[in-house]
C-alpha positions in Angstrom: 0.0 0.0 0.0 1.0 3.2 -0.4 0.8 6.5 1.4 -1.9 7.7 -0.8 -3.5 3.9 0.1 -4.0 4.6 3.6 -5.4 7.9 3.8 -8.4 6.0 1.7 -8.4 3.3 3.7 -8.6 5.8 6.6 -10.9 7.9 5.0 -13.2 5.1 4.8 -13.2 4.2 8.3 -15.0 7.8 8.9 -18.5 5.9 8.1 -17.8 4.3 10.8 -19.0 6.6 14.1 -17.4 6.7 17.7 -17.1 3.5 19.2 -15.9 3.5 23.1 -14.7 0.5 24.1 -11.1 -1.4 24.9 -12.0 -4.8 22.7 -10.5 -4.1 19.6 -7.3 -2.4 20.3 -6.5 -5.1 22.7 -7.1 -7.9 20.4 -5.4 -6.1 17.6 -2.4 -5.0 20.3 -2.4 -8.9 20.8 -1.9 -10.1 17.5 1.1 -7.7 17.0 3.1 -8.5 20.2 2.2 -5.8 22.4 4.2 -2.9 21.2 2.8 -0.9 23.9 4.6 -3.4 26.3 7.7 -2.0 25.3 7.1 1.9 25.8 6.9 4.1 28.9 4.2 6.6 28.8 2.6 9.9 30.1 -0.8 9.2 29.6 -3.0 12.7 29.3 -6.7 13.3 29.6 -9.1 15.8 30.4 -11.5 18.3 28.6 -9.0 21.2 27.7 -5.0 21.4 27.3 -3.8 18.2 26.5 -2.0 18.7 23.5 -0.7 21.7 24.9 0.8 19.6 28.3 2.1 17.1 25.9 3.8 19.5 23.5 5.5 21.0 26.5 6.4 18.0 28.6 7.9 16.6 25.2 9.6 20.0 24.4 11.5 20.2 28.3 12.2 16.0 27.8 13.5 16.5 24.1 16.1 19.5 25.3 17.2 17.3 28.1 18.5 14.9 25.9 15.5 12.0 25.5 14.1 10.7 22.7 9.9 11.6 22.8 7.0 10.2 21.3 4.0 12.4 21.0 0.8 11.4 19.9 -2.4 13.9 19.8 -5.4 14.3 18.1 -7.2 15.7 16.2 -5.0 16.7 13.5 -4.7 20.1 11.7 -5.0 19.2 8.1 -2.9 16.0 8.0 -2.8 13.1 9.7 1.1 12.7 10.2 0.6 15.5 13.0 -0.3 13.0 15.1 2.7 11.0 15.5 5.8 12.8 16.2 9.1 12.1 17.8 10.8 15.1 19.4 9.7 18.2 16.6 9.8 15.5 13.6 6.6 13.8 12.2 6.2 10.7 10.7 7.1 10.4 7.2 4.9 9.2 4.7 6.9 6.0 4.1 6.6 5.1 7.4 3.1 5.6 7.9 2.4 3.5 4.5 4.2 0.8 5.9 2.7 0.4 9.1 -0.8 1.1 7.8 -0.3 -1.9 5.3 0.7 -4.1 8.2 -2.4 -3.1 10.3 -4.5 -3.9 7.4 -2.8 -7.3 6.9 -3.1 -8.2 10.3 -6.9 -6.7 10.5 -8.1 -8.8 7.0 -11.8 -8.1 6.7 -11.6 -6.7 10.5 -13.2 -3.5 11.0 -11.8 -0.8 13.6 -12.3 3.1 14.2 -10.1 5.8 12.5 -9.1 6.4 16.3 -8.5 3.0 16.6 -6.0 2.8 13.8 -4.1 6.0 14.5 -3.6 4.9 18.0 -2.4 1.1 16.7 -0.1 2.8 14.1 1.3 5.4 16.5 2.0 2.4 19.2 3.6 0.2 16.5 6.3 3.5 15.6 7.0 4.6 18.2 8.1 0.6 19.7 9.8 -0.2 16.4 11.5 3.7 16.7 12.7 2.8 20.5 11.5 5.8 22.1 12.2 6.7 25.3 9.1 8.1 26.2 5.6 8.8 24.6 3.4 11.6 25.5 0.0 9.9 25.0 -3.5 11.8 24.6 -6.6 10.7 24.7 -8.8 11.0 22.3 -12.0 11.3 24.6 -12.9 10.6 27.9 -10.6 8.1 29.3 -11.8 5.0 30.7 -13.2 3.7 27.6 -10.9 5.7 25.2 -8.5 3.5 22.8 -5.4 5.0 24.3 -6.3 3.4 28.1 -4.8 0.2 26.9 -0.8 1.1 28.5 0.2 1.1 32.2 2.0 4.5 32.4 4.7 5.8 34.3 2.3 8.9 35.0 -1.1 10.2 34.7 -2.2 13.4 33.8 -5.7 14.7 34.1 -6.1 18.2 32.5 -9.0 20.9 33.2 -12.6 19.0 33.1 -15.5 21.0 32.1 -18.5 20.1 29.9 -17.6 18.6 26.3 -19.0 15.6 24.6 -22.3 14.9 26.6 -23.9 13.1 24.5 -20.9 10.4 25.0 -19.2 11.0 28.6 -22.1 12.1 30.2 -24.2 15.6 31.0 -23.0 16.3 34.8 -19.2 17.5 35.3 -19.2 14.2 37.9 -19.6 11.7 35.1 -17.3 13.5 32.4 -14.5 13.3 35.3 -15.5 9.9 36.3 -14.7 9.1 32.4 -11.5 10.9 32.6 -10.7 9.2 35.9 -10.0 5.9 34.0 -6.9 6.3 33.0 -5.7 6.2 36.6 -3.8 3.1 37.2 -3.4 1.1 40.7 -0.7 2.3 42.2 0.5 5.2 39.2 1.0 9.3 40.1 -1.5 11.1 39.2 -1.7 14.7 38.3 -5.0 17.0 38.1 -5.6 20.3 36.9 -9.7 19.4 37.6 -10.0 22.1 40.2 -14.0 22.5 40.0 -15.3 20.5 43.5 -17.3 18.6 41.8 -14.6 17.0 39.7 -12.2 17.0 42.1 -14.2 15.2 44.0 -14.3 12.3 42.0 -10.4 12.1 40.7 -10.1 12.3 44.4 -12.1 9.1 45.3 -10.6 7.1 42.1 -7.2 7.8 42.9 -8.5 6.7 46.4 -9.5 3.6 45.2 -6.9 2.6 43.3 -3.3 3.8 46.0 -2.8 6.3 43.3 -0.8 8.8 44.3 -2.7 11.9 43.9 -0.9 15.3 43.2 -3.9 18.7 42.9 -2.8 22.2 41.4 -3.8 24.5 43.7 -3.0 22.0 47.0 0.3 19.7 46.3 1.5 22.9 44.0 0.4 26.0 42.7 1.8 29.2 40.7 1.4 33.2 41.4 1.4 36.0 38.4 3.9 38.5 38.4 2.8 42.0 36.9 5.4 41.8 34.1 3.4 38.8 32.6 5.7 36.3 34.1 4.8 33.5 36.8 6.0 31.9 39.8 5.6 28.2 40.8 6.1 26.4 43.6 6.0 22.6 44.5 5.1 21.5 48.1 6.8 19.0 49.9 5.9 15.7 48.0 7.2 17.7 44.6 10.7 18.4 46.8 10.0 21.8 47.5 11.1 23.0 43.8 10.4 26.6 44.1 10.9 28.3 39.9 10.6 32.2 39.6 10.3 34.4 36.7 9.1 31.9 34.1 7.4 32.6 30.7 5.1 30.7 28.6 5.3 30.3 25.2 1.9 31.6 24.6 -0.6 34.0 25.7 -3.4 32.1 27.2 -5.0 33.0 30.5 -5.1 29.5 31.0 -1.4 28.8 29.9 -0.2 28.8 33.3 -2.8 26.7 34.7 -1.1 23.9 32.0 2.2 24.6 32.6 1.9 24.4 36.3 0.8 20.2 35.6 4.2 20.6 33.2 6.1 21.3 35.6 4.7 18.7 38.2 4.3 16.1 36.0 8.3 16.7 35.3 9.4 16.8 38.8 7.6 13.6 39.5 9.8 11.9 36.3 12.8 13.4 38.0 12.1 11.8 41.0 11.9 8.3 38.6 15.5 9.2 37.0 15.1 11.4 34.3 17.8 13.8 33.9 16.2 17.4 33.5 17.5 20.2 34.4 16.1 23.6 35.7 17.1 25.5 32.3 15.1 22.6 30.1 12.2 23.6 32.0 12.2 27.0 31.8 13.5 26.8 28.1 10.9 24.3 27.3 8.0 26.3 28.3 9.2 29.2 26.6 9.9 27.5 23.6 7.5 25.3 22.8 5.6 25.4 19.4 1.8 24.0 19.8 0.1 25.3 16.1 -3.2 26.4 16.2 -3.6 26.9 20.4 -3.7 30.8 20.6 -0.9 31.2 18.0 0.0 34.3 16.8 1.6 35.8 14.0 2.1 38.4 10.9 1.8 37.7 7.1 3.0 41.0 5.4 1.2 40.9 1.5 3.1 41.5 -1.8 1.6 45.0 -1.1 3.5 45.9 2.2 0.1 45.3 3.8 0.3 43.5 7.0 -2.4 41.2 8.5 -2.4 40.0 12.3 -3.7 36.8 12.7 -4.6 34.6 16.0 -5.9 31.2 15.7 -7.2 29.2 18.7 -8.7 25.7 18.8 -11.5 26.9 21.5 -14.5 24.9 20.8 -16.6 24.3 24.1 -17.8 26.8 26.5 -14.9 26.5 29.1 -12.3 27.0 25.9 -14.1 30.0 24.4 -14.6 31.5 28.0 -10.6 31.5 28.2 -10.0 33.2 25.3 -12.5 35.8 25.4 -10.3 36.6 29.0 -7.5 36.5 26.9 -8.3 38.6 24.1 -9.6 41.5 27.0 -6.4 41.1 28.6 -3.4 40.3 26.2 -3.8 41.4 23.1 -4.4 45.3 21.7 -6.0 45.9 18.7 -8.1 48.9 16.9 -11.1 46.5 16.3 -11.9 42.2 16.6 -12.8 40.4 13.3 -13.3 36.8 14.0 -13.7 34.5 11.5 -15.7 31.3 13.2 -16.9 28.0 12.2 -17.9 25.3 14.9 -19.9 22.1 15.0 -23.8 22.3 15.5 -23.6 19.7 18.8 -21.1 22.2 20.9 -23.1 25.1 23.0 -22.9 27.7 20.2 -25.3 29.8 22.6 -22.7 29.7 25.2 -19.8 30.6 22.9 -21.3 33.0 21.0 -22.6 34.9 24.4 -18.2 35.1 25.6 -17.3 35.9 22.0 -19.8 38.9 21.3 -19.2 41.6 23.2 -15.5 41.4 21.9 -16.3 41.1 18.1 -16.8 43.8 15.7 -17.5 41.9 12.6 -18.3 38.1 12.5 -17.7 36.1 9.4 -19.6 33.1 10.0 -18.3 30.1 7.6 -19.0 26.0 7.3 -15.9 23.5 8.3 -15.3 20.7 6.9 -17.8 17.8 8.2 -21.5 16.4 8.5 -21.6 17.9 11.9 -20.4 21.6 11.0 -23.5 24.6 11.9 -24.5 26.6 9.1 -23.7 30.0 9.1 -26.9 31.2 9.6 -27.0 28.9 12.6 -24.1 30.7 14.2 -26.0 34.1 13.3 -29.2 32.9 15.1 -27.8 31.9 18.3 -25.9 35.7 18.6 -27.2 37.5 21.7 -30.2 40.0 20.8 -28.8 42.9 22.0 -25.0 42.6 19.7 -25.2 45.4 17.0 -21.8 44.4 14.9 -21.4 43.3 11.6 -22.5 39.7 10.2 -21.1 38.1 7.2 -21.9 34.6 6.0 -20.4 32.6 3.9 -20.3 29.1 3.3 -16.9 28.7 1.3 -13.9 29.0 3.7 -11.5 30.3 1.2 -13.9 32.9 0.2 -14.6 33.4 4.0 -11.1 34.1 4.8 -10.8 36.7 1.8 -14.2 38.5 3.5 -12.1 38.3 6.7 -9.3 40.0 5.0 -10.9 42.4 3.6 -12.8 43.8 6.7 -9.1 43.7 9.1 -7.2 46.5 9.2 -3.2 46.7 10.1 -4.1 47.9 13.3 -6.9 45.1 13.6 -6.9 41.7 15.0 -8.2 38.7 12.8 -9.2 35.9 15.2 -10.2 32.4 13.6 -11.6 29.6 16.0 -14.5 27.8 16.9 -13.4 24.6 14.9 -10.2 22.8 14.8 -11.6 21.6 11.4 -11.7 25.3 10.5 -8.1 26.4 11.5 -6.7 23.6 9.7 -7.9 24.9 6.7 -7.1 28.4 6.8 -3.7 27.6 8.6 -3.1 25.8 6.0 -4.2 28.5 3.6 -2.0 31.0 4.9 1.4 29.4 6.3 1.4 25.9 4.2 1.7 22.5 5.8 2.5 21.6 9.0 3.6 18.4 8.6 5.7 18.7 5.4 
């Protein structure tokens, strides 16, 4: 098979719709030889930032000298920006081969796209002898593909509401589904702050001698007013006290998923792994996460320049964040947003944070059965918002409207769909994954 192959073979798998369940990456992990068996892993759940605590953990590991698997979902616009090891992604040769063999071994076998990505990703990085994989879920946790490894740590992001109609509609069941990754006996870290998911990590971690490590109680972090941040680890972290340290990106929330950086790191010191002070302040300053409030210029043949922020913010907690950020961090004369989203998130709740910040909206459809019209996104805009509204189903022709309407000193914001930043990240810097 070749590259090409696969992504049909892949594409195909689409028709077939979420499927929670352990079964059939466990058989298939079977008939392969457990490459997962081989591998140490940080395993990473939670409802928001957990591409963004992998990329870093991977970043501070890869400086100190370690060879890192990362594997995150969903993808930008191609599908080798899942697997990566250090700040290279899989090649397309690579990916053909091991597709084929998961086909071969599969025969008439069906499985999910997540299913295969995750069986693909295990079988690199075991044949690519990594020292380490940064492993996200895909959703939830207990039932997610990815809970098939015994890592050497756990890491349990923010929880808020995302993906009801699949975790569950109270914040206690969506944390009891992130909760299964937890392993007898393995560290846990939380960023789940809210009571009510605390609450139940808490009694899981309980349940199963996990040792259980809470931002905010085992460690927390201070703001400085020159934008920088202290953090501080309590006794079980060693006392490790860091001042003065910078994120790599603007988020309110930034520090919030650094801090479970920096814990999570501490605790793999305390298992052996070398890393110094200078890898963990350089890796938080340096990392690269695309499309997670990333910001940048593109100057036109013209001289003309355009300032551009895209952000992945999808669910109300997400959205919430940025709106905070955009009132705080970054100046501009007016807001265009260009915003695309899926019709089963709380486009209400988004579109009541977004609002008051926006000047002119440029509603477009992503990619996908489950994208919201435009005029959906119009109808759910508070009443009392008087800015401008333009809709427009083509993205490309969306993103020129966008254009059009932003000034130098004007910001041009593009979220609500990770579907939709793919597109017009790909539009305006290329490929990611080249």
């Amino acid at each position: 098979m070749t590259y090409l192959d696969v992504l049909a073979h892949l594409e195909a798998l689409q028709m077939h719709k979420i499927k929670l369940g352990l079964e059939a990456m466990e058989s298939f992990l079977a008939r392969v030889d457990h490459p997962e068996r081989k591998l140490a892993f940080v395993h990473v759940a939670g409802t928001n930032g957990k591409g963004s605590v992998c990329s870093a953990l991977a970043e501070i590991l890869t400086l100190a000298g370690y060879r890192v698997g990362v594997y995150t979902s969903p993808h930008l616009s191609s599908v080798r920006e899942r697997f990566r090891i250090g700040r290279d992604y899989i090649d397309e040769r690579a990916f053909a081969e091991l597709g084929e063999r998961i086909c071969t071994v599969l025969g008439e076998e069906k499985i999910t796209y997540f299913e295969f990505t995750t069986a693909l990703g295990l079988l690199w990085f075991a044949q690519s002898e990594v020292d380490v994989v940064m492993f996200e879920t895909g959703m939830g946790g207990r039932l997610d593909a990815t809970n098939v490894v015994t890592p050497l740590l756990s890491v349990i992001t923010s929880v808020s509401m995302d993906h009801e109609a699949y975790l569950g509609t109270t914040l206690a069941e969506i944390a009891r589904e992130k909760a299964g990754i937890i392993k007898p006996g393995v560290a846990v870290v939380s960023g789940a702050v809210h009571p009510e998911a605390a609450a139940v990590i808490a009694r899981v971690a309980g349940e199963r001698q996990a040792p259980l490590y809470v931002l905010r109680q085992e460690f927390d972090y201070t703001r400085n007013p020159d934008g920088s941040w202290d953090w501080h680890g309590g006794a079980a972290l060693g006392g490790l006290a860091l001042e003065q340290l910078r994120s790599s990106r603007e988020s309110q929330a930034q520090p919030d998923n650094d801090s479970l950086v920096l814990a999570a790191a501490q605790l793999l010191r305390q298992r052996g792994f070398a890393i110094g002070v200078e890898e963990l302040r350089r890796g938080l300053a340096e990392v690269k996460w695309p499309g997670r409030m990333e910001y940048f210029e593109v100057t036109a043949g013209d001289g003309r320049k355009s300032r551009y922020l895209l952000d992945g913010a999808h669910n109300p907690d997400g959205v919430k964040n940025l709106a905070e950020t955009l009132a705080t961090r970054f100046p501009r004369r007016r807001l265009v947003a260009l915003w695309g989203a899926m019709v089963d998130k709380d486009l209400r709740a988004t579109m009541e944070s977004m609002a008051p910040l926006v000047d002119t909206f440029v509603f477009t459809r992503p990619a996908g059965e489950r994208a919201a019209s435009p005029g959906q996104l119009r109808e759910v805009l508070p009443p009392s918002w008087r800015g401008q509204v333009i809709c427009e189903d083509d993205i490309v022709l969306a993103l020129e409207k966008a254009c059009g309407e932003a000034g130098e000193e004007d910001l041009l914001l593009v979220a609500g769909s990770l579907y939709l930043l793919g597109e017009v990240r790909r539009l305006l810097l290329g490929e990611l994954a080249r």
